[in-house]
DRENTORKOL-3810 file (N, C-alpha, C; in nm, 4 decimals):
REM DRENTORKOL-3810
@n.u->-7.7680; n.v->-6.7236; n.w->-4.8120; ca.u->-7.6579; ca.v->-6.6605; ca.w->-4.8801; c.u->-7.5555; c.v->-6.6193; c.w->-4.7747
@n.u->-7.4486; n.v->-6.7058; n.w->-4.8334; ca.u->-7.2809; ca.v->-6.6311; ca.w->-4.6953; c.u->-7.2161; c.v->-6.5646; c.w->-4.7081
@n.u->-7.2358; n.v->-6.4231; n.w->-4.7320; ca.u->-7.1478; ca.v->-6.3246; ca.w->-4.8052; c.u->-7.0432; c.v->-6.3430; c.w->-4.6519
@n.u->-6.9169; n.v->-6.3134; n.w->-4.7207; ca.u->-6.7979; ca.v->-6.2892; ca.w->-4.6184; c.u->-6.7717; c.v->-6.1462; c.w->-4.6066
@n.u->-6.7826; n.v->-6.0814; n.w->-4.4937; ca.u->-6.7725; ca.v->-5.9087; ca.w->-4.4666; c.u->-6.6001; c.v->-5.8884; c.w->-4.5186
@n.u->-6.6014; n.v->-5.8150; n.w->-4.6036; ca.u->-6.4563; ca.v->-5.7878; ca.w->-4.6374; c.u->-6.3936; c.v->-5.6954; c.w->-4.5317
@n.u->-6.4718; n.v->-5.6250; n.w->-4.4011; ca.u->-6.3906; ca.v->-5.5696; ca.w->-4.2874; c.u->-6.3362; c.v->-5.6817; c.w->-4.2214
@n.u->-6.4062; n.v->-5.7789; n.w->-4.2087; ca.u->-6.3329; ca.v->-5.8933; ca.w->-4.1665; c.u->-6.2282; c.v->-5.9760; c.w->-4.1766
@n.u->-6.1388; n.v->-5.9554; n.w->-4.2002; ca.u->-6.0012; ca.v->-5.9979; ca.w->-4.2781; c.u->-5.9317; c.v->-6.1236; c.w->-4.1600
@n.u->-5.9389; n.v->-6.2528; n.w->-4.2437; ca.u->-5.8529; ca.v->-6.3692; ca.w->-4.1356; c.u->-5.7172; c.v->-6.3487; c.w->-4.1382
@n.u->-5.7163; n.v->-6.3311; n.w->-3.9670; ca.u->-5.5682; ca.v->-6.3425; ca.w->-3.9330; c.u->-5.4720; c.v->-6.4343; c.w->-3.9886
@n.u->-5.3782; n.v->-6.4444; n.w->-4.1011; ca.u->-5.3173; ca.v->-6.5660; ca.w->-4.1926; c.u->-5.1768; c.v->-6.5656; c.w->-4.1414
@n.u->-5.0933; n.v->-6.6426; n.w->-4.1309; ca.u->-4.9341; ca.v->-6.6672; ca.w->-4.1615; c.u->-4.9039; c.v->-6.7266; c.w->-4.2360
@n.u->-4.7480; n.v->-6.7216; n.w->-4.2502; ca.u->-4.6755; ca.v->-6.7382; ca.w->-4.3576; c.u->-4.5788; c.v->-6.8435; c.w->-4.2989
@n.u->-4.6133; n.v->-6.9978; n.w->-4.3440; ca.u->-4.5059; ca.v->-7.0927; ca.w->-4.2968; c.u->-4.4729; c.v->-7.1634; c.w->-4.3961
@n.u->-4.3400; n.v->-7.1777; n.w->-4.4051; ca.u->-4.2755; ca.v->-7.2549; ca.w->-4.5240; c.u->-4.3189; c.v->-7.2039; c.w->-4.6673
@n.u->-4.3320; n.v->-7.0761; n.w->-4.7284; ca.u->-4.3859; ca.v->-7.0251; ca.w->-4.7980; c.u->-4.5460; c.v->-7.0476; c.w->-4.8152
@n.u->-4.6450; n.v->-7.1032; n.w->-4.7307; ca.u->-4.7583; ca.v->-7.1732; ca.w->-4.7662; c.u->-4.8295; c.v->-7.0624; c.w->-4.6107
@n.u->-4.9336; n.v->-7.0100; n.w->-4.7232; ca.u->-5.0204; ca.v->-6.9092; ca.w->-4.5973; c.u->-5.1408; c.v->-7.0040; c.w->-4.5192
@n.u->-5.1468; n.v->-6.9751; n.w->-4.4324; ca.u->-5.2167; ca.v->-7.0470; ca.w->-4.3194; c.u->-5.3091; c.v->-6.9707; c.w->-4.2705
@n.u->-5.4477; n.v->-6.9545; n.w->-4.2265; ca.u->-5.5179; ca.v->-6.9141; ca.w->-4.1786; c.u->-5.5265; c.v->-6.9393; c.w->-4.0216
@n.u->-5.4848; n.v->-6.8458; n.w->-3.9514; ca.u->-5.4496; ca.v->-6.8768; ca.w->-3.7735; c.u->-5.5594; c.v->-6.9766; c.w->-3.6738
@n.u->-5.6949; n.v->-6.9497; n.w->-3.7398; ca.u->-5.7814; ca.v->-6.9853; ca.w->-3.7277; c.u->-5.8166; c.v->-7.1366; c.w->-3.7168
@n.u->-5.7598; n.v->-7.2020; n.w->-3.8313; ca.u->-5.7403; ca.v->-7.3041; ca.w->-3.8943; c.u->-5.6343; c.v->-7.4004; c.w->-3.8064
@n.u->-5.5715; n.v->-7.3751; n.w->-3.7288; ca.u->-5.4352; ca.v->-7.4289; ca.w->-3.6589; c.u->-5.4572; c.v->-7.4835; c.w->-3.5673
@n.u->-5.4599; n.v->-7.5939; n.w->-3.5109; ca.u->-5.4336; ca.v->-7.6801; ca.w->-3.3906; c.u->-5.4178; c.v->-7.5968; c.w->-3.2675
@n.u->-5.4427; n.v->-7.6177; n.w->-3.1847; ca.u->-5.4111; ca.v->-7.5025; ca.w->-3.0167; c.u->-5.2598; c.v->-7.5329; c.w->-3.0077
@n.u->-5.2029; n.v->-7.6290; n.w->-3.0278; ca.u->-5.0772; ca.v->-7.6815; ca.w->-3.0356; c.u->-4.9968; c.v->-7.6047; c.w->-3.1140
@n.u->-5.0533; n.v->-7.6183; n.w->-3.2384; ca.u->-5.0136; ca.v->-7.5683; ca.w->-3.3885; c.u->-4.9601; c.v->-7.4140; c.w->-3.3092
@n.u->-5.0369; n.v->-7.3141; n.w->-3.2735; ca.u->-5.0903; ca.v->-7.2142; ca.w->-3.2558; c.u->-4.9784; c.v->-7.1320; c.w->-3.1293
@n.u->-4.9604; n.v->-7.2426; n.w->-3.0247; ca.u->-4.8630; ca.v->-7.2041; ca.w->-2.9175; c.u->-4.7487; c.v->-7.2156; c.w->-2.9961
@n.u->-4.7167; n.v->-7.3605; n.w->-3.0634; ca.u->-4.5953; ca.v->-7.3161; ca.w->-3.0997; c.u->-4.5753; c.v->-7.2202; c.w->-3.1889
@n.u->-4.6549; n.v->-7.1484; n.w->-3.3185; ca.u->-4.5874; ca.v->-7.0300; ca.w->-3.3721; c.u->-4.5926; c.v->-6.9330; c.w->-3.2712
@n.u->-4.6788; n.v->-6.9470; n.w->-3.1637; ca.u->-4.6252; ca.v->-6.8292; ca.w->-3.0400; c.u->-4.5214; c.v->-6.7828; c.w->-3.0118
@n.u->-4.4847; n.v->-6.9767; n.w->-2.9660; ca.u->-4.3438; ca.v->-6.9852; ca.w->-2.8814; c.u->-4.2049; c.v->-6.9216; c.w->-2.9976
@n.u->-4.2246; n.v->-6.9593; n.w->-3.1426; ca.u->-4.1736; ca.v->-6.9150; ca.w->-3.2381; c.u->-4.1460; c.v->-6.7961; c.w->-3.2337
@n.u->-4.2862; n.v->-6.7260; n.w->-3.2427; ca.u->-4.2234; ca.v->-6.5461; ca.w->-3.2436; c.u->-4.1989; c.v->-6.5256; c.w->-3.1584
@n.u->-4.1828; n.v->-6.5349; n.w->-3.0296; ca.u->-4.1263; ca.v->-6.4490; ca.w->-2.9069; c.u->-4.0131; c.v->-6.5119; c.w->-2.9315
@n.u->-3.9350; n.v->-6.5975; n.w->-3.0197; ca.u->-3.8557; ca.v->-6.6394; ca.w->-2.9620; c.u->-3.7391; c.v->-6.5691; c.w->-3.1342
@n.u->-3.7941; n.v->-6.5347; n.w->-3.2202; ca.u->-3.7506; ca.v->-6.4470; ca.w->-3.3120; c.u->-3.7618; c.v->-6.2987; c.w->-3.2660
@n.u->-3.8365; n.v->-6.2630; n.w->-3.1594; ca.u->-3.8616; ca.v->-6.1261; ca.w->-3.0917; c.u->-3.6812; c.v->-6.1247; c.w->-2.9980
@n.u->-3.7341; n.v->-6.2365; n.w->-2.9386; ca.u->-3.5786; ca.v->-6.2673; ca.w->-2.8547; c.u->-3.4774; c.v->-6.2368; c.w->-2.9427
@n.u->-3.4282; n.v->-6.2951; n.w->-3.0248; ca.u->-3.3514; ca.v->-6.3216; ca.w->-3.0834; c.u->-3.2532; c.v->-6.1736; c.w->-3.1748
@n.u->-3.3660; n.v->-6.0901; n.w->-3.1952; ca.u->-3.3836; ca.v->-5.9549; ca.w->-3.2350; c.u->-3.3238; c.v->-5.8652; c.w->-3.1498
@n.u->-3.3908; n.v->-5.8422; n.w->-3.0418; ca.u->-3.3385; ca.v->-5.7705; ca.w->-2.9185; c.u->-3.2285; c.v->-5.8074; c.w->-2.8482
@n.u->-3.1693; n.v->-5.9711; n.w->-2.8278; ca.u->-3.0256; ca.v->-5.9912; ca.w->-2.8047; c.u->-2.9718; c.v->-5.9654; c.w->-2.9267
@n.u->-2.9640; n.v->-5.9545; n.w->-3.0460; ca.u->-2.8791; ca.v->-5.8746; ca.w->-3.1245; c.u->-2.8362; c.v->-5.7484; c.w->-3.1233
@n.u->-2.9587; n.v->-5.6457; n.w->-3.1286; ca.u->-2.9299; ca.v->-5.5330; ca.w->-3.1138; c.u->-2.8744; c.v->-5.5040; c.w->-2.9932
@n.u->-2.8939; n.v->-5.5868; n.w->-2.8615; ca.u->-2.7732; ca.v->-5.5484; ca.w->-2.7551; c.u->-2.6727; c.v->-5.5958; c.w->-2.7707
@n.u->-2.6404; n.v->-5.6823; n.w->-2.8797; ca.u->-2.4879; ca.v->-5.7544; ca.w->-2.8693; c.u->-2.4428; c.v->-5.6235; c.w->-2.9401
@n.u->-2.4802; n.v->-5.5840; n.w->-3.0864; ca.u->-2.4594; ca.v->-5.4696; ca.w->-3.1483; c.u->-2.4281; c.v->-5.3573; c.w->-3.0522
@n.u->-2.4910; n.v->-5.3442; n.w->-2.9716; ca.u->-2.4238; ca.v->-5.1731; ca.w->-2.8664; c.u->-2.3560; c.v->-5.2694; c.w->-2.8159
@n.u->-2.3303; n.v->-5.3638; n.w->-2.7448; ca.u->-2.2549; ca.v->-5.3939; ca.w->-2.6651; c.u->-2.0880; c.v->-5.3898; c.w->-2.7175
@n.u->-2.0680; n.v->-5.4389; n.w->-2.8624; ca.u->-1.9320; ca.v->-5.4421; ca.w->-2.8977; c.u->-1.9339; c.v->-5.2745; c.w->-2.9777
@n.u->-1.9956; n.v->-5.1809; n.w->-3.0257; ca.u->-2.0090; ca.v->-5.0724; ca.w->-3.0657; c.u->-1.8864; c.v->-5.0001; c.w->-2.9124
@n.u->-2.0164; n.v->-5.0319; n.w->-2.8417; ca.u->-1.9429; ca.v->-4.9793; ca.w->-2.6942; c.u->-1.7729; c.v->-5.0307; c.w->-2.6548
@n.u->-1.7931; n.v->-5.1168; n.w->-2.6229; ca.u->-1.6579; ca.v->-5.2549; ca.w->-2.6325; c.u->-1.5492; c.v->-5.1542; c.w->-2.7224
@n.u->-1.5867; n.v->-5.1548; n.w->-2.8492; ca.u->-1.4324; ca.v->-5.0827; ca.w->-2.9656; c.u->-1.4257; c.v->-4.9420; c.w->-2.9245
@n.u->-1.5367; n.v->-4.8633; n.w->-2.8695; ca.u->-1.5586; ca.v->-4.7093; ca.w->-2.8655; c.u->-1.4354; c.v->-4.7133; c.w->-2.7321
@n.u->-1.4971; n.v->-4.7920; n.w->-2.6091; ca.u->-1.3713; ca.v->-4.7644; ca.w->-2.5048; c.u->-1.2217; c.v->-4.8355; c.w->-2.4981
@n.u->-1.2440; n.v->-4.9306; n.w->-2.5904; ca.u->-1.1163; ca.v->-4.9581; ca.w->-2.6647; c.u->-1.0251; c.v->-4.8782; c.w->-2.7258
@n.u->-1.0785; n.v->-4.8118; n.w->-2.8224; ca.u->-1.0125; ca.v->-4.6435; ca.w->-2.8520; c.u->-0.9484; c.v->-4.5758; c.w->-2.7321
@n.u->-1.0785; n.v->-4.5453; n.w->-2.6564; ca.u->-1.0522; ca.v->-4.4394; ca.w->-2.5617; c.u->-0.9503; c.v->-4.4827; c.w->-2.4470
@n.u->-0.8976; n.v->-4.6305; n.w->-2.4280; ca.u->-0.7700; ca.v->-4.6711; ca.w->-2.3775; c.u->-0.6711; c.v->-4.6571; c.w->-2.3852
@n.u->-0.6721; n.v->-4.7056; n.w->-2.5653; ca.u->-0.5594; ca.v->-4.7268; ca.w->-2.6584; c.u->-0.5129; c.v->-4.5482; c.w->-2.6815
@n.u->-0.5724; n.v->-4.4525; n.w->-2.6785; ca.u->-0.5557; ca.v->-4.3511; ca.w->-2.7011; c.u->-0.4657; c.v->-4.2787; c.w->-2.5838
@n.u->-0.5755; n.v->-4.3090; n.w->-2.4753; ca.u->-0.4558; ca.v->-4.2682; ca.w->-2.3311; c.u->-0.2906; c.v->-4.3274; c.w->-2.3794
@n.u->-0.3375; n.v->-4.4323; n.w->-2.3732; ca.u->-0.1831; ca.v->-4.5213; ca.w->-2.3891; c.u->-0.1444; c.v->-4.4725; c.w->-2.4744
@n.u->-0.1599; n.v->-4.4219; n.w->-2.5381; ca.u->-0.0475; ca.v->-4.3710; ca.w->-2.6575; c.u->-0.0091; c.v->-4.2108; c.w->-2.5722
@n.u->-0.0907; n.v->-4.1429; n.w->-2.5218; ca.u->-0.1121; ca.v->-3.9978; ca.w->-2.4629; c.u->0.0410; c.v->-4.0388; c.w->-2.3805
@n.u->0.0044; n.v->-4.1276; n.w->-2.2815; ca.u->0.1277; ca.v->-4.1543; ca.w->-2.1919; c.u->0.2144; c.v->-4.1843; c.w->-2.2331
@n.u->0.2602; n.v->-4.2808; n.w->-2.3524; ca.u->0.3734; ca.v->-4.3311; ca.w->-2.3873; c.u->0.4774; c.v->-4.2230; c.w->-2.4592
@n.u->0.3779; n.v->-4.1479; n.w->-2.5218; ca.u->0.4460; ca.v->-4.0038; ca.w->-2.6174; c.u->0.4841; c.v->-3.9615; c.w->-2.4792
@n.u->0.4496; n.v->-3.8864; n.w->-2.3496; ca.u->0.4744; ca.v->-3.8468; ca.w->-2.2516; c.u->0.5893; c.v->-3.8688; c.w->-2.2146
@n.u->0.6070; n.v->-4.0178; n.w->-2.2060; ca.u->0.7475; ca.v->-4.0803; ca.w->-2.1331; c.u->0.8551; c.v->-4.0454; c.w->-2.2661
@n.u->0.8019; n.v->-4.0420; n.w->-2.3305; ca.u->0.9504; ca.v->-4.0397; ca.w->-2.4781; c.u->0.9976; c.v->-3.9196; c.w->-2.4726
@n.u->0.8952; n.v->-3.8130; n.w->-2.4608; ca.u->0.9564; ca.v->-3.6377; ca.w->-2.4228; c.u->1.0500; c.v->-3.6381; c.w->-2.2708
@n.u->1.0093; n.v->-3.7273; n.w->-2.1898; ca.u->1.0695; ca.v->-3.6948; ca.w->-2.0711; c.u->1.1962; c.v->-3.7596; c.w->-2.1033
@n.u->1.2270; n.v->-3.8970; n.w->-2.1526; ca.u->1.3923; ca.v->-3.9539; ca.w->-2.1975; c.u->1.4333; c.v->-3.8708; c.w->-2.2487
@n.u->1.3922; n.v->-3.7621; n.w->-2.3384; ca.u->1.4857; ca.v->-3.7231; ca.w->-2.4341; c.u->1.5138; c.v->-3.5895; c.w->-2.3543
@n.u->1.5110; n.v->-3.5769; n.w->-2.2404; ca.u->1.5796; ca.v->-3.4475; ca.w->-2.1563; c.u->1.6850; c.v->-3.5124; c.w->-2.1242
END
């Protein structure tokens, strides 16, 4: 009798809507969903730095555009003496 231990739960994925048992996969099969997720891991983390990166980018964009205006009002008070 083969009872299956239900603590035992097979590691499965999810490819092309069709679940896969990890187990079950080629060594091949297996590197490449590796190479896959690190490479959706990648893909994740250069986003969220592109995200601060232009967050940052418009924030000191402001803080330029703002001087420049600080100075330009400056020079318009000084013509009008």
């Amino acid at each position: 009798m083969d009872q299956e231990n239900p603590d035992t739960k097979k590691e499965t994925v999810l490819i092309n809507g069709k679940e896969h048992n990890v187990e079950d996969l080629t060594q091949e099969q297996v590197l490449l969903l590796n190479q896959l997720v690190d490479l959706e891991s990648k893909i994740r983390q250069v986003t969220f730095n592109l995200d601060q990166l232009n967050a940052s980018k418009a924030h000191f964009s402001m803080l330029l555009n703002n001087s420049l205006g600080e100075v330009e009002e400056a020079e318009v008070v000084n013509e009008n003496k």
